[in-house]
N, C-alpha and C positions, 0 to 999 in steps of 0.2 A: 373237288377242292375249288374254292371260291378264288376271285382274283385276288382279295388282299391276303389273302393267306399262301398264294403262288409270289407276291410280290412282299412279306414278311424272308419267304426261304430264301429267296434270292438276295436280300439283303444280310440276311446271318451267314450264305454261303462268302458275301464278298467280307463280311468281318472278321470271320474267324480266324482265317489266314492272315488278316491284316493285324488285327491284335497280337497273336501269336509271334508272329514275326519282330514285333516291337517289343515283347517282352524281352527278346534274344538282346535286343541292344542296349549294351553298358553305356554307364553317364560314366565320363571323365570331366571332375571339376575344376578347373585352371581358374588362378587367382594370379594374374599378371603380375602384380605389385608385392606377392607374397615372398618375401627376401629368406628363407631357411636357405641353411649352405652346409654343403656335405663333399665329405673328401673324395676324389675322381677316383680311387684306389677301391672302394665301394662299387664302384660301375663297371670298371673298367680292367680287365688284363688279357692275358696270349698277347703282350705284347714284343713285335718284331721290327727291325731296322732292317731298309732295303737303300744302304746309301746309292747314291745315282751315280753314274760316271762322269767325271767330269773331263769337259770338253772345253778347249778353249774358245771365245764368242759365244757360248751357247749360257745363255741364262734361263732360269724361271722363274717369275715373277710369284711371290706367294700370293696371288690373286688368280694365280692361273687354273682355270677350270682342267680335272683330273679325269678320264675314262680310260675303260681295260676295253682291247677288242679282244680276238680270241687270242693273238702272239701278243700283243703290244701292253705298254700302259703310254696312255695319251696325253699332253700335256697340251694348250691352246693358251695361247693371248693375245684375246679376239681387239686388244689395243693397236699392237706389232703385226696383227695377222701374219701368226706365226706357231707350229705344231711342233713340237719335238717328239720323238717315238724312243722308248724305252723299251730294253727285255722285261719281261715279267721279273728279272734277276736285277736290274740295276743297270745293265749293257748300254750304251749309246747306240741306238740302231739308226736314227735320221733326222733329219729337219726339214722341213716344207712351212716354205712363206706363199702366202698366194697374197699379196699387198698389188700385185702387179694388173691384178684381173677386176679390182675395182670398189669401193670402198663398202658397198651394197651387199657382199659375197659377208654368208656365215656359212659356217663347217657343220657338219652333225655324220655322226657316223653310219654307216648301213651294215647290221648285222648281219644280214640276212646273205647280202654278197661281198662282206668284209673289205668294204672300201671306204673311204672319208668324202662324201659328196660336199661341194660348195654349188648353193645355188644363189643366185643374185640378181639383179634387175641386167640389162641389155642400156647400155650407156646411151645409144642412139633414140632412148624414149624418155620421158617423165609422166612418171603414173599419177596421181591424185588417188587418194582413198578409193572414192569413186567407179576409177578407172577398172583397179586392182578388183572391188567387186564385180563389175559388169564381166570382168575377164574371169572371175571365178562362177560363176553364173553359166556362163557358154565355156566352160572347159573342155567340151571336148570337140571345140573348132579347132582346126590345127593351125589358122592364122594367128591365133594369141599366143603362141610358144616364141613367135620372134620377138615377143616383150622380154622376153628372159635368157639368161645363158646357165651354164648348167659345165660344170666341172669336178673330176671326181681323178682320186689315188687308191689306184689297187692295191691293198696292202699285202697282198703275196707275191706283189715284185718289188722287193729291198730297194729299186732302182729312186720309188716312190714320186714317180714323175707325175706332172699333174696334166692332164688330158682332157680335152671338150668333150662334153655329150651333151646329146637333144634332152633338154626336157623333155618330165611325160609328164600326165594327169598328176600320178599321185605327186609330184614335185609343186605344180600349181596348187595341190588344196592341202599338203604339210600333212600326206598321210602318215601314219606311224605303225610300222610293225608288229603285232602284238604274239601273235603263236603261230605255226603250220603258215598258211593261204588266207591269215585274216590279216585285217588290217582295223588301224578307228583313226577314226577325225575329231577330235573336242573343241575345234574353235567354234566360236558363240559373238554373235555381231544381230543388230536388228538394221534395217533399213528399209525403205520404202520404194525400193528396187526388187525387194523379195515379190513375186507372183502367188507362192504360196504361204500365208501366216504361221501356216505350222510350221514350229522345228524342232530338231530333236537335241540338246546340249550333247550331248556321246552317240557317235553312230558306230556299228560294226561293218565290215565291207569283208567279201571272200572276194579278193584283190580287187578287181573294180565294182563287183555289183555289190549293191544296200543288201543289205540281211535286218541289219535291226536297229531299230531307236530308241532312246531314253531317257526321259527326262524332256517333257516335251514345252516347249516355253513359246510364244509368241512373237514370229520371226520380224514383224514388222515394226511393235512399239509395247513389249514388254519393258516396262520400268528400270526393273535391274538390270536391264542391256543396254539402255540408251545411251547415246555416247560415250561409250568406250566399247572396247576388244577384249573377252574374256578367254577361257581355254578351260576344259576339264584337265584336272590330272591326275598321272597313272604313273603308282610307285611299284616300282617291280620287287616280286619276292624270290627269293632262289630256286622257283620252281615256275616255268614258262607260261602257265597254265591258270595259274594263283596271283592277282595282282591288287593295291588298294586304292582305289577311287575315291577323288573330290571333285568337289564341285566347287566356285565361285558363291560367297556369300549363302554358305550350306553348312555346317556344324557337324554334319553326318560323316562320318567315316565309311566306306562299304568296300565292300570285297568282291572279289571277281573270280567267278571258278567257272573258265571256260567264258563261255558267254551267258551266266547265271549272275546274276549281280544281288548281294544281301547286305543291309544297314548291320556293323557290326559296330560299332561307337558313336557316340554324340557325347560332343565335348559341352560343356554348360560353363560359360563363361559370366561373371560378376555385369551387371544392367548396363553398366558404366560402357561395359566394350563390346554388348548385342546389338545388332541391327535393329534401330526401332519399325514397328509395323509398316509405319507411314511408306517407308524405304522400297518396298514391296509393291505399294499401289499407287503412291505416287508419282509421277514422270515428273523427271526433271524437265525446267524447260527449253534448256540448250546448254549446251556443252560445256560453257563457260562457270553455269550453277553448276554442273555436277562439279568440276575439277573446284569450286569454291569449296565444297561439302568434302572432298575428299582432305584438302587443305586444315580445316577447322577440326578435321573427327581423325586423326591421324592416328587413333586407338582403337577406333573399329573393328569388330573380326571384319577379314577379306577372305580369306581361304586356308587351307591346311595341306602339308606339302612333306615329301618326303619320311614316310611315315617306316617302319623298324620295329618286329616286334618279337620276343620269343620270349621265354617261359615267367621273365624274370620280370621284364620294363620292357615299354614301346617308348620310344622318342617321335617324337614328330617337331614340321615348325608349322608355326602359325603366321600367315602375315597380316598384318594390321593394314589400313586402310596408305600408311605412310612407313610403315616399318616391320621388320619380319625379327620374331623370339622364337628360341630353340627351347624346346621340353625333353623333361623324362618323366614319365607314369611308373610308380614302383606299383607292383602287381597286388604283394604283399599289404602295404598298410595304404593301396588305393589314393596314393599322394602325388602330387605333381609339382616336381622343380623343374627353376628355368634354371636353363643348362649355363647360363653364365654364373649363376651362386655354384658352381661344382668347380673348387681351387685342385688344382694339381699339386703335390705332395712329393717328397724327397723318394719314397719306395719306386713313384714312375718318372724319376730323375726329373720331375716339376714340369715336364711339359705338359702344355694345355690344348691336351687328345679333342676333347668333348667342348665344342666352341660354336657359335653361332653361322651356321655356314662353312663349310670349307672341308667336311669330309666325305668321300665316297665310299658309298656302299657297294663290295661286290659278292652276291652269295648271302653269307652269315659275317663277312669280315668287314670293315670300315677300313680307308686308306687317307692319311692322313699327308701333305707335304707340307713342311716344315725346311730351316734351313740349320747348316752346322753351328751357328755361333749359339743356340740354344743347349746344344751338348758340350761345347766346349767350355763355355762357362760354368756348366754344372760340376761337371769331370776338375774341373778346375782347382772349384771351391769344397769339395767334396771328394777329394785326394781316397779316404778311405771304402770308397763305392767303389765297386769294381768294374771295368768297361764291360758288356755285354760281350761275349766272341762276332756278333756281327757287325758290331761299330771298333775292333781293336784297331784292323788292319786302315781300316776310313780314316779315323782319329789318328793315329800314327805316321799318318800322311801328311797330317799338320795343313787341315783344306782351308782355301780361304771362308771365309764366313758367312758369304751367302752361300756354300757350294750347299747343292739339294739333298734332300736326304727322306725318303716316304717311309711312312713310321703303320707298320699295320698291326690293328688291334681287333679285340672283339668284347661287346657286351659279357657280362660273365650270366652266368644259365645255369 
């Protein structure tokens, strides 16, 4: 066999798999501007009231970001730097402020050892951008951990006291937990500090060592990195194993089984809101033009987030280069509404479940927080509806009107 004939196979060997693989992925058409409007009662029921206990000084702001650990549901308002911990039932279990330990400190939780870690800058330094790379570069000097302090609550002592610990590695580089002994990193930065040009946008790690890269971009003056901080993301499904992948200025959807990654959607967006080519190969030429560009194109796609899917509809959002829309894909007749044209309706007592931002996913179910003067009004004006049994005894109590109240639903299937 002759060489061009050894170098034809090898080239059908690299397509076949590659063509094949693209066949698998469905186009979702999104028409940003396209206003059709459909009743929430269509999308949406299993709906249940989890009213909160109320406590006296204890508020929550309905801007407050929601998370379940394995006892708790989470509340945070990362304003007040301040956590409330609820039963899975509604119970008042605690409150933790950490305002005290310095403005720098964010919360995120660690499943893995069911605790609330705060990590934050070390008040006796001031980092620059700069700094903060060269320290993430040489991570595993142990001189660079007294840039940072590091504070965590165990949440299987109710006491929920908040306690110092040393930074490690994965606190400096924002590892994330993914299944078993693995771990990934998505942050995406170029700079001229990097020694090696290559990088990978998503890396895998079995706790600290590389296993694998992907998605590989140009660490030093790749166009679409320049001046700014990107991050992949990773939406989890109800199965530890199975998760959906985006990327930054990427249209693809992909899935995650294990450490196997496959394009399983590409959204096709109107000319008007795609990344022109230019975008791609051109570098901006300092920081100032890009944040201009971002300013002027405020309809661009940026990325796709949070993504939900089963038999019926996948929702996802998309953010725009200046603003972030909520979607639903109906499976069925293959259409896509923005989730602000879906009015809530008198059958789910007119609240508005399905909103842009503001619900969590846990499992198959969404959790929604909301506050009583939306039920009290209803209940009010609508004398002949009857109260659900898990809002009689809440309603009966005559709560004041911001008291909380998490309302959990599910897509219907």
């Amino acid at each position: 066999m002759n060489v061009r004939h050894c170098c034809f196979l090898m080239v059908c060997c690299c397509l076949i798999p590659a063509l094949s693989g693209s066949a698998q992925v469905q186009k979702i058409y999104v028409k940003p501007k396209e206003a059709g409007i459909e009743k929430q009662s269509k999308f949406v029921d299993s709906i249940r009231f989890i009213p909160l206990e109320i406590k006296k000084d204890i508020e929550i702001p309905s801007f407050s970001s929601d998370e379940f650990t394995r006892n708790y549901m989470m509340f945070s308002d990362p304003e007040d730097k301040v956590i409330v911990l609820y039963s899975k039932a509604g119970a008042f279990a605690g409150k933790i402020s950490y305002k005290k330990i310095g403005d720098s400190f964010e919360s995120s939780y660690d499943e893995v050892n069911d605790r609330i870690v705060f990590f934050g800058d070390n008040n006796n330094y001031a980092l620059t951008p700069r700094d903060r790379l060269k320290i993430l570069l040489n991570r595993n000097d142990p001189r660079n951990l007294k840039y940072f302090r590091k504070y965590e609550v165990d949440l299987s002592d109710n006491s929920f006291t908040l306690r110092k610990n040393a930074p490690d590695e994965k606190d400096l580089t924002h590892a994330m937990h993914l299944y078993d002994d693995i771990w990934y990193k998505g942050d995406i930065t170029t700079s001229s500090l990097f020694k090696d040009s290559l990088g990978h946008e998503f890396r895998l790690y079995r706790n600290d060592r590389f296993l694998k890269g992907y998605f590989a971009y140009h660490h030093i003056s790749e166009p679409r990195f320049l001046y700014t901080d990107e991050e992949v993301n990773i939406t989890r499904t109800g199965d530890p194993f199975v998760n959906f992948l985006t990327r930054p200025f990427c249209d693809t959807v992909y899935k995650m089984f294990r450490d196997s990654l496959f394009p399983v959607y590409r959204l096709v967006l109107p000319l008007e809101n795609s990344l022109p080519a230019s975008f791609f190969i051109k570098p901006f030429k300092n920081k100032a033009e890009r944040e201009n560009y971002t300013r002027n194109n405020g309809w661009i796609f940026h990325q796709v987030y949070n993504i939900y899917e089963n038999d019926r509809f996948i929702t996802f959002d998309i953010e725009y280069l200046t603003r972030l829309e909520s979607y639903i894909y109906q499976k069925e007749s293959k259409t896509v509404l923005n989730i602000k044209n879906i009015k809530p309706d008198s059958s789910q007592y007119n609240l508005k479940l399905l909103a842009n931002n503001g619900s969590q996913l846990q499992g198959d179910h969404f959790y929604r927080l909301l506050h009583a003067e939306d039920l009290l009004s209803f209940f009010e004006a609508n004398k002949n509806i009857p109260i659900p049994d898990d809002l009689k005894d809440f309603l009966a109590g005559k709560p004041d009107a911001e008291a909380p109240v998490v309302i959990e639903y599910k897509l219907k299937n």
